[in-house]
N, CA, C and O atoms as a GROMACS GRO file, in nm:
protein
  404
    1UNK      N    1  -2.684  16.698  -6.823
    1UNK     CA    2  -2.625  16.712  -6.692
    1UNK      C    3  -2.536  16.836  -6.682
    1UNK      O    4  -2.520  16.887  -6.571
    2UNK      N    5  -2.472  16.894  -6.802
    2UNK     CA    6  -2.388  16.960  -6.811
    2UNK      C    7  -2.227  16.964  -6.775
    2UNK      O    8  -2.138  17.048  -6.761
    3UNK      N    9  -2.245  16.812  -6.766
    3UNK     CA   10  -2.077  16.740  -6.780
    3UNK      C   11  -2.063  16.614  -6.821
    3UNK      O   12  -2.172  16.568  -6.855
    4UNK      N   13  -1.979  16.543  -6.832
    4UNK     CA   14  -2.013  16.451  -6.892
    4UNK      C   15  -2.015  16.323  -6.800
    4UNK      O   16  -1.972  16.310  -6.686
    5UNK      N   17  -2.083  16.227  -6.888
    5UNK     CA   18  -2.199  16.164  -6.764
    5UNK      C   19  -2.132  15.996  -6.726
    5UNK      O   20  -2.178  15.908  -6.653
    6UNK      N   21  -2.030  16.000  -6.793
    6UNK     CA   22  -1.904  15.891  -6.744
    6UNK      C   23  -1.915  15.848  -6.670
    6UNK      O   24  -1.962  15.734  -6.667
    7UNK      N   25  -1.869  15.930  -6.541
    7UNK     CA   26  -1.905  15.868  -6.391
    7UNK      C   27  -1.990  15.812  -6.346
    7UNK      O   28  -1.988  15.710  -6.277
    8UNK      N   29  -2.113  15.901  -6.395
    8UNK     CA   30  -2.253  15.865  -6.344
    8UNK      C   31  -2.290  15.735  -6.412
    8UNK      O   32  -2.369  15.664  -6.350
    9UNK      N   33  -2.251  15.698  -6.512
    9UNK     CA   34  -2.294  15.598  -6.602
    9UNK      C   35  -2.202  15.447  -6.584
    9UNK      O   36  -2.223  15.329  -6.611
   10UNK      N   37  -2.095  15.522  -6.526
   10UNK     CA   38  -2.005  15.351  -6.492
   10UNK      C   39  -2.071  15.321  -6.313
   10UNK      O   40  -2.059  15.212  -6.257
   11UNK      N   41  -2.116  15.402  -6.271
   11UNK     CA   42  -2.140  15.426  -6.132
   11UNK      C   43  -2.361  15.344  -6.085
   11UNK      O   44  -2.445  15.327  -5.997
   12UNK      N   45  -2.337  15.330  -6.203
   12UNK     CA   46  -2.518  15.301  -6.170
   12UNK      C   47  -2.529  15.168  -6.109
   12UNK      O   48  -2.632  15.149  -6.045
   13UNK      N   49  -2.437  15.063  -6.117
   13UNK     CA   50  -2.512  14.942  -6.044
   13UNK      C   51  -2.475  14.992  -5.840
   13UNK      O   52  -2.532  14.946  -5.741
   14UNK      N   53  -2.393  15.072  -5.845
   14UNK     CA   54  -2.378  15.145  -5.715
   14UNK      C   55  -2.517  15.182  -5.639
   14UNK      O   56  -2.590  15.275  -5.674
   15UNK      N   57  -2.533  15.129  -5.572
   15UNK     CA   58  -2.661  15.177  -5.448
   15UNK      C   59  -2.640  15.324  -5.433
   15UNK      O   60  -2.728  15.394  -5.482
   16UNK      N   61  -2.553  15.374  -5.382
   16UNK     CA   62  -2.558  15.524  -5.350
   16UNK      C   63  -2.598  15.594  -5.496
   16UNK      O   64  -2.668  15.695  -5.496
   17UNK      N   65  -2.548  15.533  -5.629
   17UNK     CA   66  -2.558  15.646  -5.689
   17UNK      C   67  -2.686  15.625  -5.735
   17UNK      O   68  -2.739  15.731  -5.768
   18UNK      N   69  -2.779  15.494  -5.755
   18UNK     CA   70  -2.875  15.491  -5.758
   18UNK      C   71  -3.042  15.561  -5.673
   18UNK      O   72  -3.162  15.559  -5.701
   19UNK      N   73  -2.950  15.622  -5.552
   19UNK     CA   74  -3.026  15.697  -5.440
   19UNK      C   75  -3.034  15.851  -5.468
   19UNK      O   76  -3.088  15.941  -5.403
   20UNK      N   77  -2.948  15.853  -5.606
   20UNK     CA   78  -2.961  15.994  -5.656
   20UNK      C   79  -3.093  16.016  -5.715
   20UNK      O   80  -3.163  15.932  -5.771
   21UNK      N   81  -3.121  16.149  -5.692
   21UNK     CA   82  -3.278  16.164  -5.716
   21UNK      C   83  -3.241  16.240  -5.874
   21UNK      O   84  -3.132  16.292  -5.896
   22UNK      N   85  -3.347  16.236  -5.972
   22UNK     CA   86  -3.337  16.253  -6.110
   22UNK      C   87  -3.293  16.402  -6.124
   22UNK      O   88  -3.202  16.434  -6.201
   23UNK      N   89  -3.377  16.512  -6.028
   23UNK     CA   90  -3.329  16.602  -6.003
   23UNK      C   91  -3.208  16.672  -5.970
   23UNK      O   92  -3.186  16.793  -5.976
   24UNK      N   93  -3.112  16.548  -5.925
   24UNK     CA   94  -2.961  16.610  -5.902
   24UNK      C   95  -2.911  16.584  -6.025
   24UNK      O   96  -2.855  16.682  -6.073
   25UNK      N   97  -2.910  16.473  -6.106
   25UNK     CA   98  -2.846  16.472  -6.203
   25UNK      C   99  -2.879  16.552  -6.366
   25UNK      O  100  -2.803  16.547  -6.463
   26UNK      N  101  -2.982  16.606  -6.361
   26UNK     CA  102  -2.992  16.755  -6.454
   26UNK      C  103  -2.899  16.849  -6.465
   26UNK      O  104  -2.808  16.885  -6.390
   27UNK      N  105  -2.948  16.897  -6.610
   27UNK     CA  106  -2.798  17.042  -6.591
   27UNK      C  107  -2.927  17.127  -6.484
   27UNK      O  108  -3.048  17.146  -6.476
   28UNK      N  109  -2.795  17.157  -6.412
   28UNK     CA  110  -2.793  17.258  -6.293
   28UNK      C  111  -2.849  17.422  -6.373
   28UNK      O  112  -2.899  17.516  -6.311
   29UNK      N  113  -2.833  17.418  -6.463
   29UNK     CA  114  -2.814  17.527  -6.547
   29UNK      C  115  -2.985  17.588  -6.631
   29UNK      O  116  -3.053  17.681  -6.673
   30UNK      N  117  -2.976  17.484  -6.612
   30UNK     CA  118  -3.151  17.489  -6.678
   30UNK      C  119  -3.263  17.530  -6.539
   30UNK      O  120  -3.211  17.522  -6.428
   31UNK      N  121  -3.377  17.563  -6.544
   31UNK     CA  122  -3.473  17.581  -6.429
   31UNK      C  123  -3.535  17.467  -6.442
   31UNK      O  124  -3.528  17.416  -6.554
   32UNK      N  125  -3.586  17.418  -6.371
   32UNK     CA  126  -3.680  17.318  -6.318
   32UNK      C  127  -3.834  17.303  -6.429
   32UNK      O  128  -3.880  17.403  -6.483
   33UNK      N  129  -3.865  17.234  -6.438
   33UNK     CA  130  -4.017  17.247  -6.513
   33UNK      C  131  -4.109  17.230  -6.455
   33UNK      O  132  -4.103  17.138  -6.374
   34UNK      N  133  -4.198  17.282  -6.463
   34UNK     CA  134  -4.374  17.266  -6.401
   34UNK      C  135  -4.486  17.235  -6.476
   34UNK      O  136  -4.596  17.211  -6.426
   35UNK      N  137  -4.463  17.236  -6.588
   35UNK     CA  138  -4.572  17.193  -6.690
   35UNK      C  139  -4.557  17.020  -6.668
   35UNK      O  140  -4.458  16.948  -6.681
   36UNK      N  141  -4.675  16.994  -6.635
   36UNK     CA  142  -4.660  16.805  -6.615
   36UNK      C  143  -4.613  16.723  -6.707
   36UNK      O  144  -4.544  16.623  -6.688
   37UNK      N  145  -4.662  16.783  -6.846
   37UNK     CA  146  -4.606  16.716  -6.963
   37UNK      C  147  -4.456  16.708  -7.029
   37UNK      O  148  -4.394  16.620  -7.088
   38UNK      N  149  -4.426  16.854  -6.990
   38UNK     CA  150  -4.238  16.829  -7.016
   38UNK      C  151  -4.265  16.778  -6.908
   38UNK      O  152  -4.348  16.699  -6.955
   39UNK      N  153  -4.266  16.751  -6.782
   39UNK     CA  154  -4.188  16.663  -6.659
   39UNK      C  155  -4.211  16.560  -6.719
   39UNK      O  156  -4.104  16.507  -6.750
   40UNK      N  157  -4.337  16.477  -6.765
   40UNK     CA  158  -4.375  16.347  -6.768
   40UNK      C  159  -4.258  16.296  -6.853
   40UNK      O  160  -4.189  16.197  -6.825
   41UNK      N  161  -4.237  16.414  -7.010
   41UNK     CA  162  -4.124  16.369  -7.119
   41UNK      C  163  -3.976  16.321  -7.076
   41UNK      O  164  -3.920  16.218  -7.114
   42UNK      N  165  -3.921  16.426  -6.981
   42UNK     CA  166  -3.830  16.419  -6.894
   42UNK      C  167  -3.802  16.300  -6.882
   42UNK      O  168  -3.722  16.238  -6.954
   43UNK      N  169  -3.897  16.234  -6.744
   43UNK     CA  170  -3.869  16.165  -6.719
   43UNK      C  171  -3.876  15.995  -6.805
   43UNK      O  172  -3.807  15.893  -6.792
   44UNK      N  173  -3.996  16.032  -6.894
   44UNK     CA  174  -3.960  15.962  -7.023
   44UNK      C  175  -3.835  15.889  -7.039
   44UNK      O  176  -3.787  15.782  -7.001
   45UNK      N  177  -3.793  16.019  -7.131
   45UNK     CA  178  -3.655  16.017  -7.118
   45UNK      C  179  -3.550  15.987  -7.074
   45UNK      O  180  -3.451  15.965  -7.143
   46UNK      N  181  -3.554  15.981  -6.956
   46UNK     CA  182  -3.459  15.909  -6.849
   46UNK      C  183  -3.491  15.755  -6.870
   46UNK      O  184  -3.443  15.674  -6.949
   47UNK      N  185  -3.565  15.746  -6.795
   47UNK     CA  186  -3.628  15.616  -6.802
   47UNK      C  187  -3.534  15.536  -6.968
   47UNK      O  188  -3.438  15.460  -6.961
   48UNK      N  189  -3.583  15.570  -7.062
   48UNK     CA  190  -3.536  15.521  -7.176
   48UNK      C  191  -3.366  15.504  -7.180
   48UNK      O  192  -3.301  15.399  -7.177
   49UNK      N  193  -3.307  15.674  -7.191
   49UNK     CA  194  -3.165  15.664  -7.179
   49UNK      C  195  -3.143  15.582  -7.061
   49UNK      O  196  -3.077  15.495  -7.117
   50UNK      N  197  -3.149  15.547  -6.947
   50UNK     CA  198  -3.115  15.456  -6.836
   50UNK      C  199  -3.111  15.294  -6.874
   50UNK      O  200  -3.038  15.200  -6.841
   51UNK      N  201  -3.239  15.309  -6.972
   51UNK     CA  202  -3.278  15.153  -7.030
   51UNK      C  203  -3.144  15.106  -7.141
   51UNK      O  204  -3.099  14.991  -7.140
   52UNK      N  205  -3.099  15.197  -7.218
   52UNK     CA  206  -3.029  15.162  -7.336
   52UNK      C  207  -2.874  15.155  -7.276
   52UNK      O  208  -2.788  15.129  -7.359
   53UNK      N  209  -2.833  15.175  -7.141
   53UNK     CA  210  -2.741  15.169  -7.144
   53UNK      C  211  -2.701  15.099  -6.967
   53UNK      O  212  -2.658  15.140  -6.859
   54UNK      N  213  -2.744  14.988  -7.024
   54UNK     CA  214  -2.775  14.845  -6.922
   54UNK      C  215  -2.698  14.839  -6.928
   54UNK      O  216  -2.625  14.911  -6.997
   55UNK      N  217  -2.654  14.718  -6.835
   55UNK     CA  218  -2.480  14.629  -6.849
   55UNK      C  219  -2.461  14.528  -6.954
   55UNK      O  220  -2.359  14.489  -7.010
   56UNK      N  221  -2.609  14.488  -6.969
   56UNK     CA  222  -2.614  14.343  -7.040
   56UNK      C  223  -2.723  14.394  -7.161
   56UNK      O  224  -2.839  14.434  -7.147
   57UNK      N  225  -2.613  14.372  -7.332
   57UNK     CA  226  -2.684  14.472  -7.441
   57UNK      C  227  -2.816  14.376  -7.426
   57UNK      O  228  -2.916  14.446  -7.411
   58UNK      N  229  -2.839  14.269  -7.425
   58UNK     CA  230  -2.983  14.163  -7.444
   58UNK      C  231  -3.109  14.256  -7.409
   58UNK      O  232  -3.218  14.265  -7.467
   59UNK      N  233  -3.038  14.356  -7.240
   59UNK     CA  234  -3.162  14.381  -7.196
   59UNK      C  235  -3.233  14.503  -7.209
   59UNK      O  236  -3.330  14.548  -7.150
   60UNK      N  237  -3.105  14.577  -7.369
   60UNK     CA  238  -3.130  14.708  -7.432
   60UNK      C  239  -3.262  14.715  -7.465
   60UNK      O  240  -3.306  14.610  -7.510
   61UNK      N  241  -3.343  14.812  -7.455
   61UNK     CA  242  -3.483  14.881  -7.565
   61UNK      C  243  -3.443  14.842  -7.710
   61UNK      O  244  -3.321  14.833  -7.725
   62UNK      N  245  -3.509  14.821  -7.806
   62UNK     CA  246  -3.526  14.830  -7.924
   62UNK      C  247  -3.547  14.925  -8.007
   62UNK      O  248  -3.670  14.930  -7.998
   63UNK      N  249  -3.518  15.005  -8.082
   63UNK     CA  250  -3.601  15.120  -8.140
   63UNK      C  251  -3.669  15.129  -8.171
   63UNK      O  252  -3.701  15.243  -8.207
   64UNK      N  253  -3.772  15.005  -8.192
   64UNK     CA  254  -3.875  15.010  -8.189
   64UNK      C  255  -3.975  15.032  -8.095
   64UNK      O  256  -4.069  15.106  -8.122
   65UNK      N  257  -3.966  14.986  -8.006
   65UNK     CA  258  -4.005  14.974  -7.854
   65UNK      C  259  -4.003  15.089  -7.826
   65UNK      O  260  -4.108  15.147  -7.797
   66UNK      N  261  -3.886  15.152  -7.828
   66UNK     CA  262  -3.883  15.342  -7.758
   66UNK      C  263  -3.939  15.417  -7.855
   66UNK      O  264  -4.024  15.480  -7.793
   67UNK      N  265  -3.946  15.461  -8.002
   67UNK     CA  266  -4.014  15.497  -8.065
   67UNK      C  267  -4.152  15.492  -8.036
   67UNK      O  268  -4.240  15.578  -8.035
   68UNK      N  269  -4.148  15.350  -8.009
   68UNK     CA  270  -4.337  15.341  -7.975
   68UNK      C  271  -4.383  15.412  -7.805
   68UNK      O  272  -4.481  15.484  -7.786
   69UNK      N  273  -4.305  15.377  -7.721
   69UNK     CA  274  -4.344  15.440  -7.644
   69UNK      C  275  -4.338  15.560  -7.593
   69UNK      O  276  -4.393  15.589  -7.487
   70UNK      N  277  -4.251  15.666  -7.685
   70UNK     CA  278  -4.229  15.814  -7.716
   70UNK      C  279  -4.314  15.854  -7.814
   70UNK      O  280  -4.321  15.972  -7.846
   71UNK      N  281  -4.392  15.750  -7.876
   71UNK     CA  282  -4.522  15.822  -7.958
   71UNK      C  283  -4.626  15.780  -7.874
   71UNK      O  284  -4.685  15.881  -7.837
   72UNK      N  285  -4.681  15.669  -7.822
   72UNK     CA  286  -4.815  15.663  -7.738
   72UNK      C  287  -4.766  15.684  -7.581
   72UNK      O  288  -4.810  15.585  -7.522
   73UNK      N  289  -4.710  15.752  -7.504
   73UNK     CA  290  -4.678  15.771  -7.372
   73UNK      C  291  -4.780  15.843  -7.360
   73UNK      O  292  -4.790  15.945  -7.427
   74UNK      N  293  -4.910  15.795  -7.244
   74UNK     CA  294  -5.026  15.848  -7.155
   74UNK      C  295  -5.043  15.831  -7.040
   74UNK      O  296  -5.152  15.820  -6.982
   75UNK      N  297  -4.875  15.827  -6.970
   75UNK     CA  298  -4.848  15.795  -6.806
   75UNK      C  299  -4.879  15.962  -6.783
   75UNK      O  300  -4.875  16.059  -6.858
   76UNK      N  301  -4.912  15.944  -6.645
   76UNK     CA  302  -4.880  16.090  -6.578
   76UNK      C  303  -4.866  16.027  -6.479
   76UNK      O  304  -4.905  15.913  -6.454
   77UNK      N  305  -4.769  16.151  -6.375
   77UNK     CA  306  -4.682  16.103  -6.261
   77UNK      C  307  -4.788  16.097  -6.141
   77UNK      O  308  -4.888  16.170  -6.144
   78UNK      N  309  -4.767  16.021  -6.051
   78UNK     CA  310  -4.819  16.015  -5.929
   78UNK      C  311  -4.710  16.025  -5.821
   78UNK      O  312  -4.740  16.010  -5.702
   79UNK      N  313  -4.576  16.052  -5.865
   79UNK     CA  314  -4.494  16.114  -5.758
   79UNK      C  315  -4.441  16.234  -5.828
   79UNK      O  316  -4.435  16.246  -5.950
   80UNK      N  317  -4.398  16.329  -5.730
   80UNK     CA  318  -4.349  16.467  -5.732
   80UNK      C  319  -4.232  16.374  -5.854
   80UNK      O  320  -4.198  16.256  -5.865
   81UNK      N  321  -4.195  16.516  -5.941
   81UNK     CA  322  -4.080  16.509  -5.938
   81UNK      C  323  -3.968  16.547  -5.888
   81UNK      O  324  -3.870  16.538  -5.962
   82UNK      N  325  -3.952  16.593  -5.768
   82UNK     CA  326  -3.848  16.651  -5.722
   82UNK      C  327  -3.829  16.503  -5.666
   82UNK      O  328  -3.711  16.474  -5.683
   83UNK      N  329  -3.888  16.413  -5.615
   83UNK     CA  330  -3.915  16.268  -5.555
   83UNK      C  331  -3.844  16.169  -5.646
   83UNK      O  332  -3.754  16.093  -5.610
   84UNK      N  333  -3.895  16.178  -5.769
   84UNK     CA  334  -3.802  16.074  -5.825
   84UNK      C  335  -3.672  16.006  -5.844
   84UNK      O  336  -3.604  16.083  -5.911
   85UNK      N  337  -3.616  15.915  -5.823
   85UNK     CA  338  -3.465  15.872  -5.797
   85UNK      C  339  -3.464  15.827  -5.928
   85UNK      O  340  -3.538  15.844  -6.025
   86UNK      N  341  -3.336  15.750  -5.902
   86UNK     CA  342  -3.257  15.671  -6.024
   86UNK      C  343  -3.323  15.551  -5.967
   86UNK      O  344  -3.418  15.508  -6.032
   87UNK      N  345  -3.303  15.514  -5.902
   87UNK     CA  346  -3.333  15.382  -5.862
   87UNK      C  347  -3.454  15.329  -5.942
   87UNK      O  348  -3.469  15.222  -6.001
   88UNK      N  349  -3.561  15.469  -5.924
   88UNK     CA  350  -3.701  15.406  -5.965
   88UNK      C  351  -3.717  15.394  -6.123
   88UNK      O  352  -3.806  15.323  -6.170
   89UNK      N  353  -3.632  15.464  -6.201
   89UNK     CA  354  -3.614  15.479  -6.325
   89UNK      C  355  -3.532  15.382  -6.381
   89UNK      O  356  -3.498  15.393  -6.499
   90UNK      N  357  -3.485  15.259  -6.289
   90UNK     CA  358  -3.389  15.187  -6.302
   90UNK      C  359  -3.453  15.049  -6.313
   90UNK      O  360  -3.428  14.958  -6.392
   91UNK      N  361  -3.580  15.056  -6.172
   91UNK     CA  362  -3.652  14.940  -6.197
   91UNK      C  363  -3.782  14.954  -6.280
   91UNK      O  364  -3.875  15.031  -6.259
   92UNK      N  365  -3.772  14.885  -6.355
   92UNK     CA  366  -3.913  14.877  -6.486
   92UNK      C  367  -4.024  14.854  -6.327
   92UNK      O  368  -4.095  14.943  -6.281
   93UNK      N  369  -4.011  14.730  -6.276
   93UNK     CA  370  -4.109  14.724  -6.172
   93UNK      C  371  -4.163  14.812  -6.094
   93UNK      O  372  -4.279  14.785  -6.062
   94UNK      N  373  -4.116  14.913  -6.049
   94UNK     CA  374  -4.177  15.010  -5.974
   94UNK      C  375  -4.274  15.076  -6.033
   94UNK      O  376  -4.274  15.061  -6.156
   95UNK      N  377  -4.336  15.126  -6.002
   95UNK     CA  378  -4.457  15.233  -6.055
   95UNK      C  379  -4.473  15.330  -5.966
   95UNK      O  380  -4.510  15.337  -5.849
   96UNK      N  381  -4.429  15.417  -6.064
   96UNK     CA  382  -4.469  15.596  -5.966
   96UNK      C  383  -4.532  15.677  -6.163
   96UNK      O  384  -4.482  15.782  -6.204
   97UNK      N  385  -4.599  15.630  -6.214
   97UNK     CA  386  -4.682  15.623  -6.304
   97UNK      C  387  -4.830  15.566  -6.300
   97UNK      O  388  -4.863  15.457  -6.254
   98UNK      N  389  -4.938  15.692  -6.376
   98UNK     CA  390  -5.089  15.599  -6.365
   98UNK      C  391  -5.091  15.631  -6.550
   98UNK      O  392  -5.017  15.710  -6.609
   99UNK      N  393  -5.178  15.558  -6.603
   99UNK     CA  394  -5.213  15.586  -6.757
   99UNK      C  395  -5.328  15.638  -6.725
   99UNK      O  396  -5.418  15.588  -6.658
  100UNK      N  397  -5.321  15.800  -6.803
  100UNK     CA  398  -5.464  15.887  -6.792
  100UNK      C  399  -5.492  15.844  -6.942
  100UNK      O  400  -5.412  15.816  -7.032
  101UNK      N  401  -5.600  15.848  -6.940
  101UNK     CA  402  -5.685  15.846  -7.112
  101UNK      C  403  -5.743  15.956  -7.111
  101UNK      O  404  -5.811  15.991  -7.208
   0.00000   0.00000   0.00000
């Protein structure tokens, strides 16, 4: 993010801050990516860090679990990423993911 992410992180069961799109909360500092595959990692990524730092530890990832799915991940996006929120990275249920083989 390029500050530290305190706020943002005591702030997530918040509706508004959940309406933040993934794109605002990046370092500002970096350019944007266009290669689908860093985006897909990216958002990976999010997705995961968002997961491990639930309210309730029960409903943490495992390291096993994220390991595994940072070695077989074959989603590609079906929404922009400039589109993506927190919100959607928040609910496992949503899908703005297809599995290409």
């Amino acid at each position: 993010m390029g500050r530290h992410p305190g706020e943002l992180l005591s702030s997530l069961a918040s509706s508004s801050t959940q309406n933040l799109m993934l794109t605002d909360v990046l370092d500002s500092r970096i350019l944007r990516p266009t290669n689908p595959v860093v985006v897909r990692n990216i958002v990976l990524v999010a997705i995961v860090a968002l997961a491990c730092v639930r309210s309730k530890p029960r409903s943490h990832p495992t390291m096993l679990s994220v390991s595994q799915e940072l070695l077989v991940c074959k989603k590609t996006l079906t929404t922009p990423f400039h589109a993506i929120s927190l919100r959607q990275l928040l609910n496992p249920g949503m899908d703005f993911t297809q599995i290409k083989e």
